[in-house]
N, C-alpha and C positions, 0 to 999 in steps of 0.2 A: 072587490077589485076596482081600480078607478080607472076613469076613462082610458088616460094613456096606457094603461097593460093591457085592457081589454082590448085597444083600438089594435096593441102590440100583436098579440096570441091571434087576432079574427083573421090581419094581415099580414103580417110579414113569417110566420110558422104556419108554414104547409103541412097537414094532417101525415101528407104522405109521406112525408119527410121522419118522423119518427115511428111507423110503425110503419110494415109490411103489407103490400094489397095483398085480395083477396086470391088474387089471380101468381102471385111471388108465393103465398103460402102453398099453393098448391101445390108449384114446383117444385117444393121445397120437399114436401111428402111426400112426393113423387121420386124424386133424384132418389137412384139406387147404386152409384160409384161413389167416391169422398172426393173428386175431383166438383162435381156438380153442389157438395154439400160446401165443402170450403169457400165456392163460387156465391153462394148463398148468402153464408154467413161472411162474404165479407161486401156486400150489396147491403147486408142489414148492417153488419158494422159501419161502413161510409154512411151510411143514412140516420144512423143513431148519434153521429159526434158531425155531423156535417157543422160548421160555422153561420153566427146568425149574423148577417150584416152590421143592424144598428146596435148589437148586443140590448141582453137586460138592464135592468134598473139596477140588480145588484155587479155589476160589473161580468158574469158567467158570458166565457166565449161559446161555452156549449149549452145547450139544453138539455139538463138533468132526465133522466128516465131509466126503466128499468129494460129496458130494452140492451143496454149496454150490457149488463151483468148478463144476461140472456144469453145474450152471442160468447159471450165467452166462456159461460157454461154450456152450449152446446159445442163451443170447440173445444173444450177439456173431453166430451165425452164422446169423439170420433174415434174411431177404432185405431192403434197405432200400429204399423205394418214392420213385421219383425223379418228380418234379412235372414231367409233359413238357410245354415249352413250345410255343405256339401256333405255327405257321409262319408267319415277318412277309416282307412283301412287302421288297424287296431298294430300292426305288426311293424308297416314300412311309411306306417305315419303319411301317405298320401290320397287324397281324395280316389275312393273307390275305381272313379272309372279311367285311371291315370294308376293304378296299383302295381309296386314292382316286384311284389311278392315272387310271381313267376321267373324272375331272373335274380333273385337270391338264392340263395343253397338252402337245399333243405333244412340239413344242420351248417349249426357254427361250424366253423374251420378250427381244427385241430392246430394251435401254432405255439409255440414256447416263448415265444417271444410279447413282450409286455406291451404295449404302446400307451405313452401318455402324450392327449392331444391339447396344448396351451392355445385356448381358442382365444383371441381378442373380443369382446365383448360386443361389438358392431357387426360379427358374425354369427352371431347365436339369436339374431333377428332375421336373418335371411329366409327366402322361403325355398331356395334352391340350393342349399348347402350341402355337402359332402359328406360332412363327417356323420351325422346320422345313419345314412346309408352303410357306410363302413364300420359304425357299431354294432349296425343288427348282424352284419356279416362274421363277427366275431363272439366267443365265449365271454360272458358277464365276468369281468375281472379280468379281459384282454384290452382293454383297451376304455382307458379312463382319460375324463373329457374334464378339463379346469377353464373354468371361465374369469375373465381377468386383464388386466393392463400390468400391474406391478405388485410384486409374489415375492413373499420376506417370510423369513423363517418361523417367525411368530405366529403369522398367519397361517401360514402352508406349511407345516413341518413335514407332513409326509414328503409333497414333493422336492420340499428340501433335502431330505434323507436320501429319495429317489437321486438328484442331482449329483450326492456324494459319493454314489453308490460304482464302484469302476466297473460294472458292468455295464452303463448305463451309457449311451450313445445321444448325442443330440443333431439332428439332419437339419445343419445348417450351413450353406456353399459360403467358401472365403477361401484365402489364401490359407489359412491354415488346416483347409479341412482334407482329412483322407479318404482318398476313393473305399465305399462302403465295400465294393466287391473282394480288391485288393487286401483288405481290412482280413474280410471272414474266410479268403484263401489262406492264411496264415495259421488258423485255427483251425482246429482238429471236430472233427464230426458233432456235434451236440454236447460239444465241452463246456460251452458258455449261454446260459441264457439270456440276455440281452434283454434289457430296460430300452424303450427308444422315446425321444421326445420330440414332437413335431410341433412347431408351431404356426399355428391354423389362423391367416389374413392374409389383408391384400400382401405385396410384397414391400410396402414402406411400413406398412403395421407388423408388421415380424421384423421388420430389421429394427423398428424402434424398441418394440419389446424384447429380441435379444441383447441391443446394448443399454438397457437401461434397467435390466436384472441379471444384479451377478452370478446369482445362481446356475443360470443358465451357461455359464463360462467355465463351470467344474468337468462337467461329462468331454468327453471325448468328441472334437468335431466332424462329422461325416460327410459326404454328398454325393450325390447319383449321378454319375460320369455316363451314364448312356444316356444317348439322340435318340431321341423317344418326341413325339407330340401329341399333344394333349388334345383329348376326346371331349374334353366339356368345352364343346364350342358354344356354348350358352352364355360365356363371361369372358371379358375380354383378359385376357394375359398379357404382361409385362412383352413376352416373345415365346417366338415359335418353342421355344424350348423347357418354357415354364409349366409346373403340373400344378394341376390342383392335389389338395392335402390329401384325397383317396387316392390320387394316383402314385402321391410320394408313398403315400403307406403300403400302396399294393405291390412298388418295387422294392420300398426295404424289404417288406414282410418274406418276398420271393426268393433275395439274396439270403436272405439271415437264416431262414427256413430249408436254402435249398430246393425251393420246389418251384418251377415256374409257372405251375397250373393256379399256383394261388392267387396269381399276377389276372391272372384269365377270368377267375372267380370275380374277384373285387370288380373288375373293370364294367361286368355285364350290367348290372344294375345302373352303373354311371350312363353307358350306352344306351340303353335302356330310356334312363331321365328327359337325355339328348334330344331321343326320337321323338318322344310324346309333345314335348316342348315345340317343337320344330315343325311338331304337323298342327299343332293348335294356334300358329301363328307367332312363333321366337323366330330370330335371326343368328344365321350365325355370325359369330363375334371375331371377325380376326385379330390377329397380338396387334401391340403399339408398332411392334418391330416388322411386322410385315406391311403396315398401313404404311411408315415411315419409309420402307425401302421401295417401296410401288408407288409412291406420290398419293397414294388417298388418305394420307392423316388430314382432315380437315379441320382443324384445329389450330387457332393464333400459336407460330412457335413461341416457344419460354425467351422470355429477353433477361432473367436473371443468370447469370453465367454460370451457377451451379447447377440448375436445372438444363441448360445445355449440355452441361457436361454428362449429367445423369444420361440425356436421349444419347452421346455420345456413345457413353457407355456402355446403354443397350442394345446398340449396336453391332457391338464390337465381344459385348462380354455371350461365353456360350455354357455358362455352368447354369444346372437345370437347378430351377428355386422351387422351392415350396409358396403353393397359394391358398 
């Protein structure tokens, strides 16, 4: 070695600087959390790549050592802390100490009646969604669940088929739709069994996917003409008079069936969801239409005039939607 690197390494490369005291190793052995150990190793890390002022002769900003590999072989082999998940009940699919077991029926519900639920695909991510609830509620082959935006015969034949089928009902409010009660006073006791199709979103995600599948325009138009409000105050509603997709199902199911205890069944579970939610720190959610008529929508209004017209609307319009 010649003068200048020797004169280099004697002076300006501190000992301490690339290796550990004696008194840091100890620590080091010491430390029994991964908080102290990460702490550690990145005391050795800054100290192992620290910058050398006048650099080397070969141009190196850092000082080569094996101290570097060191530290990041003892950080590959810290213990990595695995997020253990809650234990969910096998049945109503909710974490154990939240389980709604006790407010579903023991058995399925006896109901003649079919339901297919056209879920929007941004629903089938939720973690407080309805319709699961209102499957386990019903016999396997009562009530089938298609997930999706846009549904073509090639794809979906079956509920294509379903769609064609004149027994076959779709519970969607418009001007052309007939009051569902009205409907099944016409009809004679368990003469008809009845295909029903809900389509399960927000209330612009079912109005998109009704008009942008025709299929969904063959069935007969329905809606539910009773002032009823909605019990899942856990999610904010269009208006006071909008249900979520258990609730539409648990009044069709009622009407069609004739039986209003069914109505009682479905809802408890919902109820149920409500409370647990509410005591663990949810809010309840009032509609658009009650924040808008009581002055607490705090929210910039719409300045595009369709979307005024929409709050208009909801105002004004009192035909109960599916959510």
């Amino acid at each position: 070695m010649d003068a200048a690197n020797e004169d280099f390494s004697r002076q300006d490369v501190d000992p301490e600087m690339t290796m550990l005291t004696a008194e840091e190793e100890e620590v080091t052995e010491q430390s029994a959390d991964g908080g102290d150990e990460v702490e550690n190793l990145r005391r050795r890390f800054s100290s192992t790549v620290a910058p050398v002022e006048n650099g080397a002769e070969n141009g190196d900003k850092y000082p080569a050592g094996d101290g570097l590999v060191d530290a990041f072989g003892d950080l590959a082999a810290l213990p990595v802390e695995v997020e253990e998940r809650r234990p969910t009940c096998l049945r109503c699919r909710r974490p154990q100490k939240v389980c709604l077991c006790p407010f579903l029926p023991s058995r399925p519900l006896e109901v003649s009646t079919c339901l297919y639920v056209v879920q929007h695909p941004a629903e089938e991510s939720r973690v407080l969604r309805t319709v699961p609830l209102l499957a386990t509620c019903l016999p396997q082959g009562k009530c089938n669940i298609i997930v999706g935006r846009r549904f073509s015969e090639e794809k979906h034949p079956e509920l294509a088929a379903v769609c064609q089928d004149s027994r076959t009902l779709i519970l969607y409010p418009g001007p052309k739709s007939q009051n569902l009660e009205e409907l099944v006073r016409c009809q004679d006791v368990g003469s008809i069994n009845h295909n029903v199709i809900i389509i399960d979103g927000t209330w612009s995600q079912a109005k998109n996917m009704f008009l942008k599948n025709s299929m969904f325009h063959f069935p007969k138009q329905v809606q539910l003409n009773r002032t009823l409000s909605s019990q899942y105050v856990i999610r904010t509603q269009p208006s006071n008079i909008c249900l979520s997709t258990l609730e539409c199902a648990a009044v069709a199911l009622s009407v069609l069936e004739r039986n209003d205890e069914i109505h009682e069944v479905l809802l408890r579970p919902l109820k149920a969801l409500c409370s647990f939610q509410l005591q663990h720190g949810a809010q309840i959610h009032h509609s658009k239409e009650h924040l808008l008529k009581t002055g607490m929508y705090d929210k910039p209004m719409p300045k595009n005039k369709r979307k005024i017209k929409r709050m208009e609307k909801l105002l004004a319009d009192h035909s109960i939607c599916p959510r």
